[in-house]
C-alpha positions in Angstrom: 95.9 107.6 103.0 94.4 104.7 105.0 91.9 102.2 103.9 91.2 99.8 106.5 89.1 97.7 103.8 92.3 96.3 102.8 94.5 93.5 104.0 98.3 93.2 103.1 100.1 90.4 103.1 104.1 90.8 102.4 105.1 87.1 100.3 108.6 88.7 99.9 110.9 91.4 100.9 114.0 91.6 99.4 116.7 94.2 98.8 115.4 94.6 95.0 111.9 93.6 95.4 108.3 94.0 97.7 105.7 91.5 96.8 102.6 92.2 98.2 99.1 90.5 98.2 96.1 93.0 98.6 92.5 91.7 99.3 89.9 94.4 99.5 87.6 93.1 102.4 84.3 95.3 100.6 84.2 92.5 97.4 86.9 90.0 98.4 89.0 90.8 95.4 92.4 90.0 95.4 95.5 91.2 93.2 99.1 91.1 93.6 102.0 93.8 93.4 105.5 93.6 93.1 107.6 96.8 93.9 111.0 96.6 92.2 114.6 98.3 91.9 116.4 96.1 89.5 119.9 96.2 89.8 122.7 98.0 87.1 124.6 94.5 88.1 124.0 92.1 85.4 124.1 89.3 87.6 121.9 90.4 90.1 119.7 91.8 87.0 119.4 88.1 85.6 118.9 86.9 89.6 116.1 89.1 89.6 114.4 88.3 86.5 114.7 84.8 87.4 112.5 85.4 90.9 110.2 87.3 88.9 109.4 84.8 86.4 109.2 82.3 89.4 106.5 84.6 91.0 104.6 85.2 87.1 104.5 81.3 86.6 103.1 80.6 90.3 100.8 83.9 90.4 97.2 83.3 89.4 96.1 87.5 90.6 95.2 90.3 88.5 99.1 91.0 88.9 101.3 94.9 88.5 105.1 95.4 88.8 106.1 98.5 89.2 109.4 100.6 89.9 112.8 101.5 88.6 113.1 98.6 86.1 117.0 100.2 84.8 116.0 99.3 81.5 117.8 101.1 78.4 115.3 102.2 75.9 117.6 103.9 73.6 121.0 103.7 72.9 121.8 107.4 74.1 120.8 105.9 78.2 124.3 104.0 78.0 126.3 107.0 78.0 127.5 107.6 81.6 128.1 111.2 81.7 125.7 113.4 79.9 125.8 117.1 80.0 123.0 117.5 81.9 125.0 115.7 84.8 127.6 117.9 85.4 
């Protein structure tokens, strides 16, 4: 879909991150999104989480991250192999 009512401005683009500024050029509303894909690296999950809390404490937009955040919400997602991958 194309909406030429909208201007996007990259800020960053990283290996486990997109963030985006949209203004719609109808009502000159603004709001920024951040694409992620965090890391199963510790490190590089904590290195992430550090740059996202940079761009949350700098960030005064109406404001959505979205994407594969490799969070474990129960204790059954840290088993490696489940019988539905074989």
């Amino acid at each position: 879909m194309r909406n030429d009512n909208v201007i996007v401005d990259i800020e960053s683009n990283l290996e486990d991150y997109i963030d985006l500024n949209c203004k719609n050029l109808d009502n000159g509303k603004m709001m920024r999104i951040t694409l992620l894909h965090v890391s199963i690296n510790f490190q590089e999950r904590l290195t992430l989480w550090q740059q996202i809390l940079f761009i949350s404490s700098h960030n005064r937009l109406p404001w959505i991250c979205v994407g594969d955040f490799n969070e474990i919400l129960y204790h059954w997602g840290k088993v490696e192999k489940r019988e539905a991958d074989y």
